[in-house]
C-alpha positions as CSV (number, residue, x, y, z in Angstrom):
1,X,27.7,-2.5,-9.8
2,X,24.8,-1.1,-11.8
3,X,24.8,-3.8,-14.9
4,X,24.5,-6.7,-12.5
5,X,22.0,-5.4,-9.8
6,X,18.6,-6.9,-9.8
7,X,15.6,-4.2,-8.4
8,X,13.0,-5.3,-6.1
9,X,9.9,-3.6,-6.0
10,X,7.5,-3.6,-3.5
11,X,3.6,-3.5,-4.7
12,X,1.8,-6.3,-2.7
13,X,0.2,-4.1,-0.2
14,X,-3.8,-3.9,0.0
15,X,-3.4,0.0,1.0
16,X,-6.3,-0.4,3.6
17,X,-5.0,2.6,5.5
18,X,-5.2,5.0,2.4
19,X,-8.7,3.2,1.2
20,X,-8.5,3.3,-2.4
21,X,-7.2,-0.2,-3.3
22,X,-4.0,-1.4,-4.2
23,X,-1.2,2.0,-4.3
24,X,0.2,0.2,-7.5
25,X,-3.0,1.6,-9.2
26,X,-2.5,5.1,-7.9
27,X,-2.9,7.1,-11.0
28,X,0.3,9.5,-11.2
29,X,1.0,11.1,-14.7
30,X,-2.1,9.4,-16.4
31,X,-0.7,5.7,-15.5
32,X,-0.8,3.6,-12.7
33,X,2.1,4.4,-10.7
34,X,3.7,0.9,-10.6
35,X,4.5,1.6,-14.4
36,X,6.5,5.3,-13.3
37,X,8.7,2.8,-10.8
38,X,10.0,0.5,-12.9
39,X,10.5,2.7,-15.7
40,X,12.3,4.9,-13.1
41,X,14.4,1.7,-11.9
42,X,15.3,0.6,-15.3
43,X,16.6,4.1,-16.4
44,X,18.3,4.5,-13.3
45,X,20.7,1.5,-14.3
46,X,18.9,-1.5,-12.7
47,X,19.1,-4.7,-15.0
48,X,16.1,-6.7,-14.1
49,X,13.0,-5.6,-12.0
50,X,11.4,-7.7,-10.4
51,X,7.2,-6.6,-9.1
52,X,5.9,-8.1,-6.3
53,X,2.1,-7.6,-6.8
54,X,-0.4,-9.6,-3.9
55,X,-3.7,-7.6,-3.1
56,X,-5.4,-7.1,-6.4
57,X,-2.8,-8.6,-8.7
58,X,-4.9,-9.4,-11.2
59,X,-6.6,-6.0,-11.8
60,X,-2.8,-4.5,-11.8
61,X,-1.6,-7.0,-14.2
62,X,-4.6,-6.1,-16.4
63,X,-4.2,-2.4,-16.0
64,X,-0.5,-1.4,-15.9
65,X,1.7,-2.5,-18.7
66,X,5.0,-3.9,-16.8
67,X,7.0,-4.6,-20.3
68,X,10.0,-7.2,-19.4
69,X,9.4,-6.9,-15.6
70,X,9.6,-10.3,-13.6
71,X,6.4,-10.3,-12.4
72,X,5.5,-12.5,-9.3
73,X,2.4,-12.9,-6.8
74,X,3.0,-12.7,-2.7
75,X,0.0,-15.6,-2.1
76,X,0.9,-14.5,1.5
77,X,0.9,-10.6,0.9
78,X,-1.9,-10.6,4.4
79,X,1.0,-11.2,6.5
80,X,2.6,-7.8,5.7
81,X,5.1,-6.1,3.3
82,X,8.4,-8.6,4.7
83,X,6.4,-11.7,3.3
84,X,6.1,-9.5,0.3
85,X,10.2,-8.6,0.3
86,X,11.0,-12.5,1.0
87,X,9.1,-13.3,-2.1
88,X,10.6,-10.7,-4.4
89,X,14.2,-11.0,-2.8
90,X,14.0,-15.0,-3.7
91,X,12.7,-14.2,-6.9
92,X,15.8,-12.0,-7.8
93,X,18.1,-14.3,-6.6
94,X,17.3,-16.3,-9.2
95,X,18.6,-13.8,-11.5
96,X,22.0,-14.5,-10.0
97,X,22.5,-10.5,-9.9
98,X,26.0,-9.0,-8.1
99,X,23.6,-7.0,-6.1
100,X,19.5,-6.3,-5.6
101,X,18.1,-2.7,-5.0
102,X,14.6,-2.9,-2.8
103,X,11.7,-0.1,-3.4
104,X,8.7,1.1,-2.7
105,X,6.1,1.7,-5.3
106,X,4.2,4.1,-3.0
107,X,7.1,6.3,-3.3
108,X,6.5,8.7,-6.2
109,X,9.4,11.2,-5.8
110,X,11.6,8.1,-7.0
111,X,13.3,9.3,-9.4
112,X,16.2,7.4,-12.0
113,X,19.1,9.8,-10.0
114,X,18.2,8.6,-6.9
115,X,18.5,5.0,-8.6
116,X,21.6,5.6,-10.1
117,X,23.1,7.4,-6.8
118,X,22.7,4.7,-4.6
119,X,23.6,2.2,-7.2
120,X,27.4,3.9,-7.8
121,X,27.5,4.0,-3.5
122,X,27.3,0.1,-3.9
123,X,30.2,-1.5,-2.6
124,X,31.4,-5.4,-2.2
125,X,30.1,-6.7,0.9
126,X,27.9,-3.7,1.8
127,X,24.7,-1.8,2.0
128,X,23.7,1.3,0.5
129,X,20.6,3.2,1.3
130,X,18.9,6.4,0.6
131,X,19.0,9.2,2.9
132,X,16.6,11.9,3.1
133,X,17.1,15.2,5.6
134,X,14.1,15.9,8.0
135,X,13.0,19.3,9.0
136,X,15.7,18.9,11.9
137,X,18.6,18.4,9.6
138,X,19.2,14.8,10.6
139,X,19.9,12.3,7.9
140,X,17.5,9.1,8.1
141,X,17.5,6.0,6.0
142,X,14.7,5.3,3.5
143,X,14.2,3.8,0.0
144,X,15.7,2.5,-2.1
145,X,18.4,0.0,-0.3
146,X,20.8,-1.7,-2.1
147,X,22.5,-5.3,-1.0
148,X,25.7,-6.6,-2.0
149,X,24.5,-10.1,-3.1
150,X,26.9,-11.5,-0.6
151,X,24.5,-10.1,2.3
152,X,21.2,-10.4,1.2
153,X,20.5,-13.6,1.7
154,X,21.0,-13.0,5.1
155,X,18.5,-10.9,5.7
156,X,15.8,-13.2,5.2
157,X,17.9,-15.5,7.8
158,X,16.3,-15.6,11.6
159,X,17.9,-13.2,13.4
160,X,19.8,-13.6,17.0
161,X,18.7,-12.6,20.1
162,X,19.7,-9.6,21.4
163,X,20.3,-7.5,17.8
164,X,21.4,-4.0,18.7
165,X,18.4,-1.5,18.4
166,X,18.5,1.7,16.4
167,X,17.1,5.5,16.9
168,X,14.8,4.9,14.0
169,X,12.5,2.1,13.7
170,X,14.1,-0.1,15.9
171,X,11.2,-1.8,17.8
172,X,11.0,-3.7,14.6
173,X,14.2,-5.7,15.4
174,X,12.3,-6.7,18.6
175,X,13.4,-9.6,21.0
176,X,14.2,-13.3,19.7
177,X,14.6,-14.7,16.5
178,X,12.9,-12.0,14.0
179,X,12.7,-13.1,10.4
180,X,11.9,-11.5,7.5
181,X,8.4,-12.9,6.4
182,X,7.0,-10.6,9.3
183,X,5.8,-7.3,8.4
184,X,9.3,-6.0,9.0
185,X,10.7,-7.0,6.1
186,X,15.0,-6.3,6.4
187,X,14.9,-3.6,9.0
188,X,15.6,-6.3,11.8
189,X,18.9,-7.0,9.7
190,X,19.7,-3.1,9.2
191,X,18.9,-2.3,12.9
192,X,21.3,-5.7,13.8
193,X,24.0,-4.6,11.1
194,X,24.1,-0.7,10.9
195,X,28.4,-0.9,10.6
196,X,27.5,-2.6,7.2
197,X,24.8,0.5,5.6
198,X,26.3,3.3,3.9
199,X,23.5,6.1,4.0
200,X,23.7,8.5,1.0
201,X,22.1,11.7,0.7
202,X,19.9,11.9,-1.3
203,X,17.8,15.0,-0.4
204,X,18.7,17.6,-3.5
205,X,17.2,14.9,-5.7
206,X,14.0,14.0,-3.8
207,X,12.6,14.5,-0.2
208,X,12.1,10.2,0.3
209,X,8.4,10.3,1.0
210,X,5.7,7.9,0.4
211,X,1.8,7.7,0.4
212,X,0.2,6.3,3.5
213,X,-3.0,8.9,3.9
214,X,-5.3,11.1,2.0
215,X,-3.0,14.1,3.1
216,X,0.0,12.2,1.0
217,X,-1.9,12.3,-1.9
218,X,-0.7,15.5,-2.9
219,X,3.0,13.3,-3.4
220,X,0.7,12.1,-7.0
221,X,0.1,16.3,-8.2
């Protein structure tokens, strides 16, 4: 599935809660950090990447050099990172890819065998996501997640009432229709569908975090 999968990658966010601007400007290795993740998508067999930018776009259009990258602007990118995901995940659709892989550019550790990992776990008509071991030796799902073109459209489809809630995160699939230009982005879908996600470790390759305080900084060292 790798020549035919489009990547996704999520940069829209203001980072208000870190309070240095948009995290696509972090500087990690002497560039802005949106310029390590799709360099690390590309190598790690994605086809196409597609950058959502919305707070800031013009100063990280100025400042990061995103080569062949679809580049698009979330004029809605207030409303939370699943406006951000519907507007990139439309975007690659029109790529007409077998498959589209979503990430996070506040995720540093990303690395090309990660990419390629969960882009050889890809199978017809499933999901397959990251997994990264906590300190108590369970396996959660993170970043990247890759769709089976034949699903994700779905996910930015309402979803019914009554979706079955999981351990992690699962307050986001809430109660009635949930779609995916909330702040949620697909996790209502994942917690709805979780016989469809195949979760694979990742954990000798990278430990799945991303930067949300000043403490997570040290993710950029």
């Amino acid at each position: 599935m790798r020549a035919t999968t489009t990547a996704v990658l999520l940069a829209g966010g203001a980072g208000v809660r870190l309070g240095r601007g948009p995290k696509a400007l972090l500087p990690f290795r002497g560039r802005p950090l949106i310029e390590h993740q799709v360099r690390v998508l590309l190598a790690g067999g994605c086809g196409v990447v597609v950058v959502v930018l919305g707070a800031g776009s013009a100063e990280v259009r100025t400042a990061a050099r995103l080569g062949n990258a679809d580049v698009v602007v979330n004029p809605r990118w207030e409303l939370g990172m699943g406006s951000s995901y519907r507007c990139g995940v439309e975007a690659a659709l029109g790529h007409d890819p077998g498959a589209v892989l979503v990430a996070l550019v506040d995720q540093p550790g990303l690395n090309p065998a990660v990419v390629a990992r969960v882009l050889a776990a890809g199978r017809p008509g499933r999901i397959a996501a990251a997994g990264y071991r906590r300190a108590d030796g369970r396996l959660e799902r993170g970043h990247p997640v890759w769709f089976d073109a034949s699903l994700i459209s779905e996910t930015l489809a309402p979803q019914a009432p009554g979706t079955r809630r999981e351990a992690a995160g699962a307050s986001a699939a809430g109660a009635g229709r949930k779609q995916a230009d909330s702040d949620s982005g697909a996790r209502a879908f994942l917690a709805a569908h979780p016989h469809l996600v195949d979760v694979v470790d990742c954990s000798d390759l990278t430990d799945g975090r991303d930067i949300d305080t000043e403490a997570d900084l040290i993710l950029l060292d």
